[in-house]
C-alpha positions in Angstrom: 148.3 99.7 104.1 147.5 102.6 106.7 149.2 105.0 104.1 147.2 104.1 101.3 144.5 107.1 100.4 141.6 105.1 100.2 142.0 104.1 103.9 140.7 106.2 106.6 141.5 104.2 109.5 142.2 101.4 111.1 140.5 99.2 114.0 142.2 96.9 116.0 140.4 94.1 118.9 142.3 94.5 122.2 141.2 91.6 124.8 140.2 92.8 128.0 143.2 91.0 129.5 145.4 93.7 127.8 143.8 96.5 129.3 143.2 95.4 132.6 146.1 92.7 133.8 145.5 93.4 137.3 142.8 94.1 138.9 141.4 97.8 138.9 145.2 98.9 136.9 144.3 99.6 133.7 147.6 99.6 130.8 146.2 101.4 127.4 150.0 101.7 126.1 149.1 99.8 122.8 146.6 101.5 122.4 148.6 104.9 122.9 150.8 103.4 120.7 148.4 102.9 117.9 146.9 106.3 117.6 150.8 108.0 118.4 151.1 106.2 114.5 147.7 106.8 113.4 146.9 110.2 114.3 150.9 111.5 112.7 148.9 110.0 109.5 145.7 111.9 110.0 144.0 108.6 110.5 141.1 107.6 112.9 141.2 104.3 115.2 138.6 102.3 116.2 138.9 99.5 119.6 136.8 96.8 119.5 136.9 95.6 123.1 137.0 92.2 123.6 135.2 89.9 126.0 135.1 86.5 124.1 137.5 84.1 122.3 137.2 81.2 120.1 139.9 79.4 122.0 141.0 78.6 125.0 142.5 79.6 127.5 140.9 83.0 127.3 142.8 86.2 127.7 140.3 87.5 130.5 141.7 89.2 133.7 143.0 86.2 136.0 140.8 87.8 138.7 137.8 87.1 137.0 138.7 83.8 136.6 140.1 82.9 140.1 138.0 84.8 142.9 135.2 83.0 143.8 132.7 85.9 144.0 132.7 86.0 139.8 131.0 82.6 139.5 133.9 81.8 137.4 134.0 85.0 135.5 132.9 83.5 131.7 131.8 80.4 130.6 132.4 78.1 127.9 131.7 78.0 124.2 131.0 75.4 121.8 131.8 77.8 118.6 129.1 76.0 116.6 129.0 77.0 113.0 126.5 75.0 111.6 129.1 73.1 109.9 129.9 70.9 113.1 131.7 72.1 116.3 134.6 74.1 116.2 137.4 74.5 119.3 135.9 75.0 122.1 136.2 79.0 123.2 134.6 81.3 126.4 132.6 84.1 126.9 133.0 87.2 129.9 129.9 85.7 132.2 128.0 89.6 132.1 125.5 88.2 133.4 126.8 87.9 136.5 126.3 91.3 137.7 129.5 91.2 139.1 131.7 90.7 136.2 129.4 92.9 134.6 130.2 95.7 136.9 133.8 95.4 136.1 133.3 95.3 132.8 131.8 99.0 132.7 134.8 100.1 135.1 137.1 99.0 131.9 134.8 101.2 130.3 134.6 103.8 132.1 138.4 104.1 132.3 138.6 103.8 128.9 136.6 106.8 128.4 138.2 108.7 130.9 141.6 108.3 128.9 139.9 108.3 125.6 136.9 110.0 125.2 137.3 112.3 121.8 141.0 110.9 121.0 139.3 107.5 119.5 136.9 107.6 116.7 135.0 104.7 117.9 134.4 102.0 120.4 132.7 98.6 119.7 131.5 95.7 121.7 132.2 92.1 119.8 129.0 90.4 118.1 126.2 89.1 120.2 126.5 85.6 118.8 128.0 83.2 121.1 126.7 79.9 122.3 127.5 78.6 125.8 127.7 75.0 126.2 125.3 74.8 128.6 127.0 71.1 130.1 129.9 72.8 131.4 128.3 76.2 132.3 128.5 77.2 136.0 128.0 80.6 136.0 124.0 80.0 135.7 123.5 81.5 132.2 120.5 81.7 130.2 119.9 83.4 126.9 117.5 86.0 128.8 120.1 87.1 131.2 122.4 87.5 128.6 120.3 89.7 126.6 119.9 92.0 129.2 123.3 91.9 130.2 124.2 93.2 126.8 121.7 96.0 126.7 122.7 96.8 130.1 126.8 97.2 128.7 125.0 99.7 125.7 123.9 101.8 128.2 126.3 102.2 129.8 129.0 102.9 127.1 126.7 105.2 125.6 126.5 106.8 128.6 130.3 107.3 129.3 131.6 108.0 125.7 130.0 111.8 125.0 132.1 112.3 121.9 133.7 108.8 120.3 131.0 107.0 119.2 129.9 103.4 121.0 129.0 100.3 118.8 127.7 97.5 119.7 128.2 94.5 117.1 124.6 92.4 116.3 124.5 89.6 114.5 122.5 87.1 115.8 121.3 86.5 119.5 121.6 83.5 121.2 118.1 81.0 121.5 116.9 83.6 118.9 115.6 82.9 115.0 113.9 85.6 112.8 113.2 87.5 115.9 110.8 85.1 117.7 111.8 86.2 121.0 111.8 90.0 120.3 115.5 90.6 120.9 116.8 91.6 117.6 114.3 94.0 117.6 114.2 95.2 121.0 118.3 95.9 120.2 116.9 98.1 117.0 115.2 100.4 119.1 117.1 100.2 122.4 120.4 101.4 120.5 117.9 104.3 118.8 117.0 105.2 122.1 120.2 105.7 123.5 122.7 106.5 120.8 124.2 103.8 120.4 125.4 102.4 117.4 124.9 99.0 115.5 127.3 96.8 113.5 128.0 93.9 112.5 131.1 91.1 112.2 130.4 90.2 108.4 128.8 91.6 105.5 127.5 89.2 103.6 125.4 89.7 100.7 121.6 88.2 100.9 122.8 85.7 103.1 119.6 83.3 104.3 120.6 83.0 107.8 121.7 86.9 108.3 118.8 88.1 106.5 116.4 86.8 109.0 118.1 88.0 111.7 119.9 91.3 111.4 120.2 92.6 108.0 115.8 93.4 108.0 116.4 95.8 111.0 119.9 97.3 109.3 117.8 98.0 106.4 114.7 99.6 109.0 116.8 101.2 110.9 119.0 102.8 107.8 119.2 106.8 108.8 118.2 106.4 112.5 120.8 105.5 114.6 124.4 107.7 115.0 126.4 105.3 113.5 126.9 102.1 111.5 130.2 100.1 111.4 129.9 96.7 109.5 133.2 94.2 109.1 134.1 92.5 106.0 136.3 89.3 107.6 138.6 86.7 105.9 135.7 84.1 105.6 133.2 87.2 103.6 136.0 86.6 101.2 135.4 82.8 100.5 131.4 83.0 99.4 130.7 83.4 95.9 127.9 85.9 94.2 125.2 83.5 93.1 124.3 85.4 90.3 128.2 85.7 89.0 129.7 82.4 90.6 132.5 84.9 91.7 133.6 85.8 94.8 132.1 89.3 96.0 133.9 92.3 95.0 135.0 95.6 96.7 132.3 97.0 94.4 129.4 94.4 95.7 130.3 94.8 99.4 130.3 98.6 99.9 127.0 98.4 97.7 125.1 96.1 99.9 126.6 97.4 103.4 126.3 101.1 102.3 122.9 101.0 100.0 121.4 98.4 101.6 123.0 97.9 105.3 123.2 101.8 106.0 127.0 101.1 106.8 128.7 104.3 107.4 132.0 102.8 108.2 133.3 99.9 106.7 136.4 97.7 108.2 138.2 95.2 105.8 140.4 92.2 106.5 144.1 92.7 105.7 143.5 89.9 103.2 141.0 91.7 101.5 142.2 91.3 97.7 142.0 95.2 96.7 144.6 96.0 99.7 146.9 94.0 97.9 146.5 96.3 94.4 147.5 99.7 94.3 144.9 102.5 95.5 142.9 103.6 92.5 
């Protein structure tokens, strides 16, 4: 698939376990490895940086997990879908200023090895949702919020030439923007050049269409990038108006004409990269 001449790239999710198995001793070798194949191909690679995983046990830093002064370093996940609850999973605790700060060390070594060799970095979707039953680490949706913003920042801040992404989707204790944080996210990542994506395009979907999609369509022209994923599941919902599943043709033209997507990542098991390149 990476030679095919319709691709342009590739992105691949490296948990922060991977790049930091002990503490402070950072090992990038896959991804080294990754653009040693890419780059001989004149293609681009994108790391999406992982913090959270939808099951357990996680593949955070022992450290974090161990050493009392990270309140636990993440806290569990109910992985609700609206369907009923999935596996539980956890989420890096950045609110606790703590793990937070280690999280932007990751960062900043990343961009210190980096930094104009990688077309992009990305932070993982802002949806999570915390069982709050189990949670020790003293989360609330606020704190989180902030937290998030706060990581923006910073990898804005430390990536000068490949681009920073955050993925936005939906925020946690947050409907149709009634608490102001999809919005303040809009203008926050305008502010400091940071770009928005997303996990899923998924065509006039109710639920992401009063969340994100309003401000991806506000925002189209004004922020310095736009990366939006089409995953496995995009590939099971079917086109109301056809009774068909989406095509290539219908998801480029809503991420790109209607989402602003400059960059658009595709599943493996996307059907059309399992037909010869047009």
């Amino acid at each position: 698939m990476i030679d095919r001449p319709d691709i342009a790239g590739v992105q691949v999710v490296v948990p922060w376990k991977a790049m930091e198995p002990q503490k402070g001793q950072y090992d990038f070798t896959a991804i080294e490895e990754a653009l040693t194949v890419l780059r001989a191909r004149y293609k681009k690679l994108f790391v999406q940086v992982q913090d959270r995983f939808f099951s357990a046990p996680t593949r955070l830093p022992d450290y974090l997990l161990t050493d009392p002064a990270y309140a636990g370093g993440a806290a569990p996940t109910t992985n609700e879908n609206g369907l009923g609850p999935g596996e539980p999973g956890a989420v890096a605790a950045q609110w606790v200023p703590e793990v937070r700060e280690r999280f932007q060390r990751l960062l900043e070594a990343l961009a210190a090895r980096f930094d104009g060799r990688l077309a992009g970095v990305n932070l993982p979707e802002t949806a999570t949702q915390v069982d709050l039953g189990k949670d020790r680490s003293g989360y609330t949706d606020e704190s989180y919020f902030r937290a998030e913003l706060d990581n923006m920042a910073f990898g804005a801040k430390v990536f000068k030439r490949t681009r920073f992404i955050q993925y936005v989707n939906f925020w946690p204790g947050e409907w149709n923007n009634d608490h102001g944080y999809m919005e303040r996210t809009f203008a926050f990542a305008q502010a400091h050049g940071v770009g928005l994506g997303g996990p899923d395009v998924l065509p006039d979907r109710p639920a992401q269409m009063e969340n994100s999609y309003p401000f991806f369509e506000r925002y189209r022209g004004k922020l310095p990038l736009v990366a939006m994923a089409v995953q496995e599941p995009d590939f099971e919902y079917t086109n109301p108006s056809t009774g068909r599943p989406y095509t290539k043709e219908e998801f480029v033209d809503f991420g790109g004409r209607r989402l602003g997507a400059d960059v658009m990542f595709w599943a493996t098991s996307a059907p059309w990269l399992h037909r010869p390149a047009s």
